[in-house]
MDTraj code that builds the backbone (N, CA, C; nanometers):
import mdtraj as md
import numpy as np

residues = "UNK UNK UNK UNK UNK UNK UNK UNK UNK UNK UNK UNK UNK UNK UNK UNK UNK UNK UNK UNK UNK UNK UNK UNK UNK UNK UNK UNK UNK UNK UNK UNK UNK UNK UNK UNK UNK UNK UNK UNK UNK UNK UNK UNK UNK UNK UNK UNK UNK UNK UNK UNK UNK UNK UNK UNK UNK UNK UNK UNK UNK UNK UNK UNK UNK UNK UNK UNK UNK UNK UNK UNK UNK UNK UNK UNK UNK UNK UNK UNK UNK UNK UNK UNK UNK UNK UNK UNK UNK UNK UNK UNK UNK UNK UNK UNK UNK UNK UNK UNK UNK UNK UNK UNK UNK UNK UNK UNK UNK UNK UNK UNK UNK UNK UNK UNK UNK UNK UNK UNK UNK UNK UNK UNK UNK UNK UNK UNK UNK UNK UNK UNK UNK UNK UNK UNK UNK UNK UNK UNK UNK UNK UNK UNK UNK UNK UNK UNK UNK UNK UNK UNK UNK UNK UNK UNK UNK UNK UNK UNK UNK UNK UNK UNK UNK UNK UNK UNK UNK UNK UNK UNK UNK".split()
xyz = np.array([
    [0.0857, -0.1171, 0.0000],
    [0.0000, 0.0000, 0.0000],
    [0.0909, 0.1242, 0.0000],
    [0.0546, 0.2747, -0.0836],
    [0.1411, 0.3680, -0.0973],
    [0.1495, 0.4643, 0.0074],
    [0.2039, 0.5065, 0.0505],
    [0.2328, 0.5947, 0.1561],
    [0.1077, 0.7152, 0.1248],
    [0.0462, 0.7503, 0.0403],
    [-0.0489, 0.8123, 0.0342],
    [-0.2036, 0.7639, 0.0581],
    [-0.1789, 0.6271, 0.0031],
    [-0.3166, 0.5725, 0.0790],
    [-0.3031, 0.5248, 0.1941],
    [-0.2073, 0.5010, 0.2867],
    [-0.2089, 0.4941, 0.4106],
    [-0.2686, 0.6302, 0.4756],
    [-0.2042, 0.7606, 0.4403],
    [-0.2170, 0.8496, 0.4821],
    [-0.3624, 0.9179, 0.4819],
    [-0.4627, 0.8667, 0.3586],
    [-0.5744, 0.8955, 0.3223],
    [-0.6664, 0.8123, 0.4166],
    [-0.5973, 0.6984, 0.3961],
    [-0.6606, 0.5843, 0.4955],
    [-0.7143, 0.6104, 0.6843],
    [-0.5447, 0.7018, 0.7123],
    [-0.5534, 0.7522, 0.8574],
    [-0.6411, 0.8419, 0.8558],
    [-0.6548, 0.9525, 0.7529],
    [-0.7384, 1.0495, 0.8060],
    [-0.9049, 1.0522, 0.7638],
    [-0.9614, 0.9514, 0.7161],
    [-1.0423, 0.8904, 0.7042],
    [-1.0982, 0.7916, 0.8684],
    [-1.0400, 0.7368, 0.8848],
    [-1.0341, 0.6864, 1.0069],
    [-1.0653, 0.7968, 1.1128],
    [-0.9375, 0.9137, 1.1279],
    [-1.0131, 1.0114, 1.2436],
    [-1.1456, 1.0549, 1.2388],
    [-1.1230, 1.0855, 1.1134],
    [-1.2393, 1.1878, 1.0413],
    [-1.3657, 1.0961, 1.1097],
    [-1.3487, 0.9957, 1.1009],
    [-1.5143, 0.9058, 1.1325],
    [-1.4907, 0.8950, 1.2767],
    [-1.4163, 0.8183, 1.3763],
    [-1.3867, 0.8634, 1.5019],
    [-1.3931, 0.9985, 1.5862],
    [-1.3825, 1.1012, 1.5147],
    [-1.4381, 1.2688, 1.5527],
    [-1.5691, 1.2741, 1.5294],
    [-1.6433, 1.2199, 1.4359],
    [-1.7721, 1.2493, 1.4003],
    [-1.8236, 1.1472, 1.4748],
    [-1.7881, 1.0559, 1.5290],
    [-1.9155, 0.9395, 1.6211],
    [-1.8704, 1.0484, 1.7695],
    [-1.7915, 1.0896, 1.7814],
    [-1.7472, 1.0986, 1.9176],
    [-1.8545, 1.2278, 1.9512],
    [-1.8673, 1.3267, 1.8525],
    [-1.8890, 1.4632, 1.8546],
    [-2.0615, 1.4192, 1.8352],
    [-2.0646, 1.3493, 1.7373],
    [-2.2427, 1.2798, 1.7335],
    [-2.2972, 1.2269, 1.8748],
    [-2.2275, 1.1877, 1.9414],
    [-2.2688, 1.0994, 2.0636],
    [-2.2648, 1.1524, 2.1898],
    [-2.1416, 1.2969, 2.1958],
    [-2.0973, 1.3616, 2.2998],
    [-2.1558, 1.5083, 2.3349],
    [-2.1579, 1.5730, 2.1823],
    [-2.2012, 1.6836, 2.1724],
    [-2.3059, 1.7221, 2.0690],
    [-2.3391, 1.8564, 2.0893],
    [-2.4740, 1.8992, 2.0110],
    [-2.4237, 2.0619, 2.0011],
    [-2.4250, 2.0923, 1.8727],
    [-2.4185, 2.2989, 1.8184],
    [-2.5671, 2.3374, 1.8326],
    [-2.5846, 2.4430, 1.9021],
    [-2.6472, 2.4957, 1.8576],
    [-2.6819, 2.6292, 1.8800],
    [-2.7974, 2.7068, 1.7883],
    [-2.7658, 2.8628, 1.8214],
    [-2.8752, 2.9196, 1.8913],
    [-2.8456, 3.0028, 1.9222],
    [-2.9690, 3.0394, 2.0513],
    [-3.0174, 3.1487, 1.9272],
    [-3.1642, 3.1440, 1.9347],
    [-3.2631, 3.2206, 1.8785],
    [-3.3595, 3.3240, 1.9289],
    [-3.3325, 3.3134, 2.0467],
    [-3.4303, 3.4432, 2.1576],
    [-3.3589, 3.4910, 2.2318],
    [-3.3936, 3.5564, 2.3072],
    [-3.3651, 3.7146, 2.4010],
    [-3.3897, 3.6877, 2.5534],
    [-3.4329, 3.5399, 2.5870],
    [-3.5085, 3.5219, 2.7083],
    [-3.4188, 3.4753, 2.7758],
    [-3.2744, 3.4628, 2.7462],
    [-3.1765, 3.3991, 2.8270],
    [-3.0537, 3.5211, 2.8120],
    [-3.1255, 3.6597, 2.7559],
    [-2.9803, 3.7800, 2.7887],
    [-3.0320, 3.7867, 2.9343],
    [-2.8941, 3.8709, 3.0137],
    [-2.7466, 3.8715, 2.9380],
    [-2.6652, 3.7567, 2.9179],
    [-2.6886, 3.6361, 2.9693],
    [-2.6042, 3.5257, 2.9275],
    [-2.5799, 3.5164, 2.8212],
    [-2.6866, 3.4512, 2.7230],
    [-2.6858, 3.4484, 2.6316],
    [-2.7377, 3.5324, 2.5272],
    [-2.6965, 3.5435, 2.3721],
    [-2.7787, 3.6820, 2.2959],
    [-2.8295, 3.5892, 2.1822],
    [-2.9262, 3.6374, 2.0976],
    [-2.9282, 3.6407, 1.9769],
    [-2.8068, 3.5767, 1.8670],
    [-2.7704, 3.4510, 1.7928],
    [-2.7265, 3.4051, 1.7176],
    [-2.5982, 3.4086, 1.8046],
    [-2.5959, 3.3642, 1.9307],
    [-2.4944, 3.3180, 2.0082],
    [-2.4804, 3.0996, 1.9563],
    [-2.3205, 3.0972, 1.9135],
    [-2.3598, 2.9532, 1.9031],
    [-2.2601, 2.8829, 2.0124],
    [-2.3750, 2.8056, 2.0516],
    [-2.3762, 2.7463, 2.2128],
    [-2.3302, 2.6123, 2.1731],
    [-2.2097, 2.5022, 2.2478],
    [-2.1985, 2.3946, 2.2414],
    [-2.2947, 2.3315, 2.3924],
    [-2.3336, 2.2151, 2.3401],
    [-2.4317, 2.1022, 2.4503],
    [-2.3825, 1.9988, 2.4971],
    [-2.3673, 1.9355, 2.5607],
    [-2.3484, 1.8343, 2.6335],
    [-2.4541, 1.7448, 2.6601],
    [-2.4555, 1.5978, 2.5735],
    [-2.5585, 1.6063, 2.5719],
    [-2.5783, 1.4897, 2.6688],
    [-2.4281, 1.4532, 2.7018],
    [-2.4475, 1.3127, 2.8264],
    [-2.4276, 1.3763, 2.9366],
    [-2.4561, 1.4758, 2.9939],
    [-2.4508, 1.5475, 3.1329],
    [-2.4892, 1.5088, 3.1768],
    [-2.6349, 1.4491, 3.1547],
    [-2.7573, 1.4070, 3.2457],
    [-2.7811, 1.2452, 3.2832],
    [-2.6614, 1.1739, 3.1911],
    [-2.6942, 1.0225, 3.2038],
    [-2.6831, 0.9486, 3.3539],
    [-2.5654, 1.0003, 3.4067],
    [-2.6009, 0.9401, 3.5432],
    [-2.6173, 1.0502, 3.6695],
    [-2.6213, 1.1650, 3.6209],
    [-2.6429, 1.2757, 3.7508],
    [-2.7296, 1.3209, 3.7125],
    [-2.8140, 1.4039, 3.7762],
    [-2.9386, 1.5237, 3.7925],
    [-2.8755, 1.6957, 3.7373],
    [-2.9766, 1.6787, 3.6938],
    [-2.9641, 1.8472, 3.7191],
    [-2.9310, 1.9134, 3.8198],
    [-2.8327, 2.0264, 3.8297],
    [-2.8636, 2.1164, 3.9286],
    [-2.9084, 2.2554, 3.8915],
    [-2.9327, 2.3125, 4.0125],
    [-2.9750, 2.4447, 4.0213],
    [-2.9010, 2.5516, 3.9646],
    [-2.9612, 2.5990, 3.8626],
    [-2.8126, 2.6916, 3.7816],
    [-2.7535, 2.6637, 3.6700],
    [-2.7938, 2.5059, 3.6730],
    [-2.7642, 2.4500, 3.4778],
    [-2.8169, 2.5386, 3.4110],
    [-2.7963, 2.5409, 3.2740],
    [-2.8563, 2.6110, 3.1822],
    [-2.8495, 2.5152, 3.0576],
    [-2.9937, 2.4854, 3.0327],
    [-3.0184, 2.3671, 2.9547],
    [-3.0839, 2.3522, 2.8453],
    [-3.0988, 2.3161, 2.7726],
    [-3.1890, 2.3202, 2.6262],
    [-3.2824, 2.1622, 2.6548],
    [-3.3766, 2.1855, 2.6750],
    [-3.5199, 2.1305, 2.6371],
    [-3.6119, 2.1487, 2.5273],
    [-3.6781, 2.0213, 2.4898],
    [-3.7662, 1.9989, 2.3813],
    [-3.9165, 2.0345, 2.4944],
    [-3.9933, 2.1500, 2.4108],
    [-4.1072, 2.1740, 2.5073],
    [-4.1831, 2.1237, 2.4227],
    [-4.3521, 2.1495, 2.4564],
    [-4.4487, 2.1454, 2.4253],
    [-4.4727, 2.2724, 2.2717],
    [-4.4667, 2.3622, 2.3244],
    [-4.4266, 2.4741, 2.2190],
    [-4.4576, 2.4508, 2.0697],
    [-4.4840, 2.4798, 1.9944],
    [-4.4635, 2.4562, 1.8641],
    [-4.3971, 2.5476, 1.7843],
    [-4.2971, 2.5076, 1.6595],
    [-4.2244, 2.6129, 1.5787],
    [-4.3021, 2.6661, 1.4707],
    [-4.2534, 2.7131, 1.3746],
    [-4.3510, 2.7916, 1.2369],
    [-4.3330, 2.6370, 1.1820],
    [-4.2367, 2.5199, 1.1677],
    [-4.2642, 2.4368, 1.0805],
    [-4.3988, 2.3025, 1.1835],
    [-4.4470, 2.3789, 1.2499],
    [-4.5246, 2.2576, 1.3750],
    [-4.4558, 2.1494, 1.4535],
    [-4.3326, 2.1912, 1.4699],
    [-4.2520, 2.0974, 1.5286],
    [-4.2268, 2.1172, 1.6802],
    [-4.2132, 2.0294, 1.7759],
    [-4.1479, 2.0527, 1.9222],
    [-4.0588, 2.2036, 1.9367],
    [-4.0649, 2.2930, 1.9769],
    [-3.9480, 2.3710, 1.9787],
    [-3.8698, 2.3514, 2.0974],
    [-3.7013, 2.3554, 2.0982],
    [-3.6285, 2.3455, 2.1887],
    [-3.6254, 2.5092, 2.2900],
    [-3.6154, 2.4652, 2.3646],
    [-3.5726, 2.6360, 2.4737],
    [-3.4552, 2.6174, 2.5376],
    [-3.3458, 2.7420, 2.5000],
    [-3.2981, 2.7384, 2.6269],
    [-3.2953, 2.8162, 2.7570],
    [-3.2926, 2.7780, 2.8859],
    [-3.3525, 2.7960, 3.0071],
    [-3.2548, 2.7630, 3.1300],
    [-3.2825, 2.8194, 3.2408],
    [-3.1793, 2.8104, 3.3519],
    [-3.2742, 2.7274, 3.4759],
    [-3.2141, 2.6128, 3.5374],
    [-3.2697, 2.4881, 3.5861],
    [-3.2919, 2.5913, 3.7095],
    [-3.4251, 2.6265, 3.7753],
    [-3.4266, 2.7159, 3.8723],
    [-3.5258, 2.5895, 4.0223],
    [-3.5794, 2.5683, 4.0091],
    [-3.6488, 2.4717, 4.1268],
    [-3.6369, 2.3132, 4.0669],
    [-3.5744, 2.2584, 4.1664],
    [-3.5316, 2.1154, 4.1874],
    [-3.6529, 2.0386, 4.2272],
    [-3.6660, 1.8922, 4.1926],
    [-3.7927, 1.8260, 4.2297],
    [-3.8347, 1.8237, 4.3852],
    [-3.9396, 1.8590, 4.3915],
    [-4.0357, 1.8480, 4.5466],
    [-3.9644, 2.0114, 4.5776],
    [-3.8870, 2.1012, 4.5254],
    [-3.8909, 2.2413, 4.5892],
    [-4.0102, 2.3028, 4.5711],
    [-4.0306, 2.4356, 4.6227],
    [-4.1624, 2.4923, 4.6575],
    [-4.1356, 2.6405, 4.5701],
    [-4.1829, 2.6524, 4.4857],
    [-4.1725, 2.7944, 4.4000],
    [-4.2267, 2.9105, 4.4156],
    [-4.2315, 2.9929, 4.4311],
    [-4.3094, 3.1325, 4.4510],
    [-4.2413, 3.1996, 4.3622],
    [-4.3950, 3.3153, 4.2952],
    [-4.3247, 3.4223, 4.2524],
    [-4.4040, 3.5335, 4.3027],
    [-4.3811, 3.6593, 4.4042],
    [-4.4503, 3.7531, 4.4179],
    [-4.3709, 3.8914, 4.4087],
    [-4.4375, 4.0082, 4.4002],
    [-4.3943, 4.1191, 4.4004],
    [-4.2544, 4.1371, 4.3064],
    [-4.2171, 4.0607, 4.2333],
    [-4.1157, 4.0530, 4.1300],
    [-3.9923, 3.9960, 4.2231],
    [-4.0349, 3.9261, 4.3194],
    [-3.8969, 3.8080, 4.3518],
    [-3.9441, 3.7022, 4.3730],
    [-3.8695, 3.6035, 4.3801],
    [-3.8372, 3.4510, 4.3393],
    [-3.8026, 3.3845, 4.4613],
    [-3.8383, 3.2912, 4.5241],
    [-3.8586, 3.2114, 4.6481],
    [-3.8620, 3.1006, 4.6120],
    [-3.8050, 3.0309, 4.6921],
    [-3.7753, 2.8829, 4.6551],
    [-3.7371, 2.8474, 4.8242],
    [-3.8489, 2.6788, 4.8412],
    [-3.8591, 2.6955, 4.9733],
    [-3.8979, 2.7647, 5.0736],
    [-3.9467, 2.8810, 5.0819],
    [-4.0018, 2.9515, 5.0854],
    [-3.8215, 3.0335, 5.1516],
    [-3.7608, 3.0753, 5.1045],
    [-3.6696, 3.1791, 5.1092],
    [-3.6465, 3.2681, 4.9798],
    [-3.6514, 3.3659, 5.0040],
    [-3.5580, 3.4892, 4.8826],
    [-3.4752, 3.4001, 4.7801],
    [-3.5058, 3.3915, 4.6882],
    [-3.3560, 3.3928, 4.6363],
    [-3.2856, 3.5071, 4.5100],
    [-3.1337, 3.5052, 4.5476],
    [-3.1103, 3.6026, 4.4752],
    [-2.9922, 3.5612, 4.3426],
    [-3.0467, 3.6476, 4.2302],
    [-2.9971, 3.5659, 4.1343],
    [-2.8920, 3.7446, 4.0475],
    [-2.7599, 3.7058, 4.0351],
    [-2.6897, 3.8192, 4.0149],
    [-2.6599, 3.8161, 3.8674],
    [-2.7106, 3.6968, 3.7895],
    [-2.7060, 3.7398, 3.6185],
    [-2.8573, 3.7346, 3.5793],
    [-2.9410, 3.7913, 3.6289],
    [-3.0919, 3.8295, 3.6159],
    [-3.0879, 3.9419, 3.4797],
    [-3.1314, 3.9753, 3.3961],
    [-3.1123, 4.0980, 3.2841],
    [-3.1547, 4.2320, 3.3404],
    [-3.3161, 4.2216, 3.4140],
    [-3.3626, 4.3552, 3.4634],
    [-3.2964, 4.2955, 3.6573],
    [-3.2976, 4.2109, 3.6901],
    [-3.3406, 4.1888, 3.8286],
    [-3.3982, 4.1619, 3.8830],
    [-3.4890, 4.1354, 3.7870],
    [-3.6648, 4.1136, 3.8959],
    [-3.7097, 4.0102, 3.8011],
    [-3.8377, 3.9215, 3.9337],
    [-3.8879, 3.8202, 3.7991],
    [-4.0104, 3.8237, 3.8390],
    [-4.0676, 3.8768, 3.7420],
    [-4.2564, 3.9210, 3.7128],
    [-4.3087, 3.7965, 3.7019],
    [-4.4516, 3.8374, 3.7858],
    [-4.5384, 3.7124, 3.7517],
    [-4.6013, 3.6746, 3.8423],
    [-4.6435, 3.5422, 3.8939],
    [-4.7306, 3.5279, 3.9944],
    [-4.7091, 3.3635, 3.9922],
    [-4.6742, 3.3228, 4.1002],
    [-4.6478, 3.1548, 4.1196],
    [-4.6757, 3.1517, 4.2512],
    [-4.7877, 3.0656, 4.2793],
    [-4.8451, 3.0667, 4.3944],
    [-4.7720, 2.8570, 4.4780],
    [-4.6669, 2.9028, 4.5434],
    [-4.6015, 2.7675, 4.6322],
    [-4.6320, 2.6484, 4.5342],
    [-4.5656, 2.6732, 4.4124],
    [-4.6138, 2.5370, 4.3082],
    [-4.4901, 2.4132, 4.3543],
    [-4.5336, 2.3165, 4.4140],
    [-4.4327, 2.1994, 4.4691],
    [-4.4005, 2.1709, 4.2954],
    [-4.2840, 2.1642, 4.2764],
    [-4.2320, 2.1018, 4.1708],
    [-4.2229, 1.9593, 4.1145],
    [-4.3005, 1.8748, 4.0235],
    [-4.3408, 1.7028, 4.1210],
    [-4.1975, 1.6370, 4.0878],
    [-4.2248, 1.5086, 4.1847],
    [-4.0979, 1.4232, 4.1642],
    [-4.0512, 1.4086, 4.0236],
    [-3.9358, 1.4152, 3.9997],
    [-3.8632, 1.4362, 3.8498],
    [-3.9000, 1.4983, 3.7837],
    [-3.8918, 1.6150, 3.7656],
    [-3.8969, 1.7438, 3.6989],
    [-3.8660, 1.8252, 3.7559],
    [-3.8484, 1.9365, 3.6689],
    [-3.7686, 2.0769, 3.6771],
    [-3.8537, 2.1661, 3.6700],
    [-3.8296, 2.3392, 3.7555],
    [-3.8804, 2.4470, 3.7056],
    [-3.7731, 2.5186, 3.6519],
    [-3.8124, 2.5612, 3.5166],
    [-3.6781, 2.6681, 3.4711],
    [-3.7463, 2.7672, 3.4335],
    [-3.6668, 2.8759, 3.4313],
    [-3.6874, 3.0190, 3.3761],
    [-3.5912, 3.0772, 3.2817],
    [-3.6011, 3.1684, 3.2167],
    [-3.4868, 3.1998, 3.1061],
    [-3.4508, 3.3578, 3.2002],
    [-3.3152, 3.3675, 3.2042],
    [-3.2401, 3.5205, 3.2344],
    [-3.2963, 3.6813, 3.2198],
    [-3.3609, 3.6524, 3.1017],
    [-3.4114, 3.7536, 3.0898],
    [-3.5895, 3.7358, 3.1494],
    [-3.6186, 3.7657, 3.2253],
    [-3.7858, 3.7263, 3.3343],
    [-3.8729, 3.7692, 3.2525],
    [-3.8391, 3.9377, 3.1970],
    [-3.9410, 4.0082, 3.1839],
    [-3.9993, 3.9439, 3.0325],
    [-3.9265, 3.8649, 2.9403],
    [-3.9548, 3.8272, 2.8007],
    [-4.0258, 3.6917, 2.7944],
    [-3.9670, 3.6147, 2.8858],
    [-3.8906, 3.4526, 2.8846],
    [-4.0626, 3.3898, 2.9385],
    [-4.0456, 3.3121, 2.8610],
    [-4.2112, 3.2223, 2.8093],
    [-4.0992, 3.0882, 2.9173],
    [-4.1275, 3.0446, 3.0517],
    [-4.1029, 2.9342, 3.1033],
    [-4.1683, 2.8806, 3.1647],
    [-4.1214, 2.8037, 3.2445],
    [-4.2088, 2.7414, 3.3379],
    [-4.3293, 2.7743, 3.4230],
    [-4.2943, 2.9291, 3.4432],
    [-4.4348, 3.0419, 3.4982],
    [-4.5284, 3.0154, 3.3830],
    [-4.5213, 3.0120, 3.2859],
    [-4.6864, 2.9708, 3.2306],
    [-4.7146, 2.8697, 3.2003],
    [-4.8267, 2.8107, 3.1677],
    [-4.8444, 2.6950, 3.1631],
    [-4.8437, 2.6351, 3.0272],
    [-4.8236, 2.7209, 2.9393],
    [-4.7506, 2.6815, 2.7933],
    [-4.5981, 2.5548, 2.8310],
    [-4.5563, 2.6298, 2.8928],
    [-4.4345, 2.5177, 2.8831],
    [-4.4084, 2.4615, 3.0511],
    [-4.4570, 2.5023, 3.1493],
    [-4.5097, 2.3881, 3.3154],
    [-4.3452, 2.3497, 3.3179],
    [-4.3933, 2.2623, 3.4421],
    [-4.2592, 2.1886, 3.4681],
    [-4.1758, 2.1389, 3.3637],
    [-4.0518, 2.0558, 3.3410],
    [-3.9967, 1.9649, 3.2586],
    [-4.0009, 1.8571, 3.3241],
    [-4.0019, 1.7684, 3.2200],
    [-3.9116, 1.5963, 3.2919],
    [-3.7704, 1.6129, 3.2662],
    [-3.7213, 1.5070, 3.2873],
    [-3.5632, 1.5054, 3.2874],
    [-3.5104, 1.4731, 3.1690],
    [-3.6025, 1.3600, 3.0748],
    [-3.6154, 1.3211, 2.9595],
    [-3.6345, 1.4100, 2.8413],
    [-3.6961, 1.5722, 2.8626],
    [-3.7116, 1.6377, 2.8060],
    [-3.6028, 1.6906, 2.7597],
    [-3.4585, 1.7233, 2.8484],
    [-3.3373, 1.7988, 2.8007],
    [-3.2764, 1.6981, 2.7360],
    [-3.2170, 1.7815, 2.6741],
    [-3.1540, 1.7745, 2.5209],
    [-2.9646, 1.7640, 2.5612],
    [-2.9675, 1.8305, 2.6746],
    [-2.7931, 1.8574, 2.6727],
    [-2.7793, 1.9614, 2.7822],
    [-2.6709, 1.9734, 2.8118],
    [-2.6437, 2.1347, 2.9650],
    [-2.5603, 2.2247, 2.8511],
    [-2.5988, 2.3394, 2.8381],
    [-2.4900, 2.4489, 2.7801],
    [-2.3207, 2.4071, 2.8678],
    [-2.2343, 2.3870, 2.7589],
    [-2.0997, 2.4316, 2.8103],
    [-1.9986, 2.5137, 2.7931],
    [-2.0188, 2.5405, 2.6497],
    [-1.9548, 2.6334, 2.5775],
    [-1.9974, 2.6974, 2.4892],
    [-1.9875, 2.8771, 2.5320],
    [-2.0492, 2.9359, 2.3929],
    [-1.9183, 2.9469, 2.2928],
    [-1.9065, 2.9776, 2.2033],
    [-1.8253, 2.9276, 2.0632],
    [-1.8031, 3.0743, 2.0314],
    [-1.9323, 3.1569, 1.9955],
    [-1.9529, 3.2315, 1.8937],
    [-2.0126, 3.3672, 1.9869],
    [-2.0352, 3.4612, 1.9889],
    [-1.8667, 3.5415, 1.8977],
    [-1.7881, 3.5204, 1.9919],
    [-1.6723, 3.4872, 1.9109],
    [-1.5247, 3.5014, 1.9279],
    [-1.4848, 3.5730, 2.0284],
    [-1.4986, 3.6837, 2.0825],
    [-1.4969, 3.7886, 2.1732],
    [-1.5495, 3.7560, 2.2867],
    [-1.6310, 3.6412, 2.2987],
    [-1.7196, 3.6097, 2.4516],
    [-1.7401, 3.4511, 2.4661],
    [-1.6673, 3.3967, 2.3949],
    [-1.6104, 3.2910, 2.4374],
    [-1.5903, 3.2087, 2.5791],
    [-1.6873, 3.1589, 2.6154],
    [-1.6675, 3.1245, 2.7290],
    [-1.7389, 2.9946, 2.7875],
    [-1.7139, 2.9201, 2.8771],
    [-1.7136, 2.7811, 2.9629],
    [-1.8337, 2.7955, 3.0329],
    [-1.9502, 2.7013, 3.0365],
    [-2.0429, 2.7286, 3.1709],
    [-2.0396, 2.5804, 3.2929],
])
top = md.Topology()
chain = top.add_chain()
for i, resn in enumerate(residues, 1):
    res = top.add_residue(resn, chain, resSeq=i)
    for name in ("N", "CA", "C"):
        top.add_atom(name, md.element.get_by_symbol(name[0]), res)
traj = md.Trajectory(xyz[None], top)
């Protein structure tokens, strides 16, 4: 065999070994709404993780992409991404534009305005599932309505780990 088809041979070989690894490990994708600034913006492209969840839970503070109920312009599932805010069996409140969990304050320091509008009256979160909300309160279609309710666990797609894009804000979550 010629030293060139060996060589064609090897990188053929990675080439398919990068693509099962990256098929199986990870997920691109770009964020399309405003409900997760300032974290995230508009045609920010986000890498996923999409085995985060195989043998651990969520925690409080992930920021995750879920398949909701939702529908897109083509009638399809739409994905959201969203920040994992009440853990199963926690107790949710939303009054006067703050956020309680358990019934304590909580305070959240990458909020967009600061405040999170709305009205959630001590909703126990049921066993296995999530309440999430998106960063930005005042926009963000989550778990406060009943368009998109709790999640299951089965519903996420992957944990944000890396935004990619732009270049300039590059960064690890």
């Amino acid at each position: 065999m010629s030293e060139f088809m060996k060589s064609l041979l090897k990188d053929i070989l990675i080439a398919i070994v990068l693509a099962t690894i990256i098929l199986f490990f990870i997920r691109p994708t770009i964020v399309k709404q405003t409900s997760m600034q300032p974290t995230f913006n508009p045609n920010d492209y986000v890498i996923l993780y999409k085995r985060a969840y195989a043998k651990k839970m969520p925690k409080r503070g992930d920021v995750i992409v879920f398949q909701s109920k939702l529908k897109d312009e083509k009638g399809k599932d739409k994905l959201l991404i969203k920040r994992v805010i009440g853990l199963p069996e926690d107790v949710i409140s939303v009054r006067d534009n703050n956020l309680y969990i358990n019934g304590k304050l909580y305070s959240e320091d990458y909020l967009n305005d600061g405040i999170t509008p709305g009205f959630v009256d001590d909703l126990k979160v049921p066993d296995g599932e999530y309440f999430v909300m998106g960063d930005n309160r005042v926009v963000s279609l989550d778990s406060r309505s009943p368009e998109v309710g709790t999640i299951k666990k089965s519903q996420i797609k992957g944990k944000a780990v890396l935004r990619l894009f732009p270049f300039n804000k590059i960064k690890r979550f």
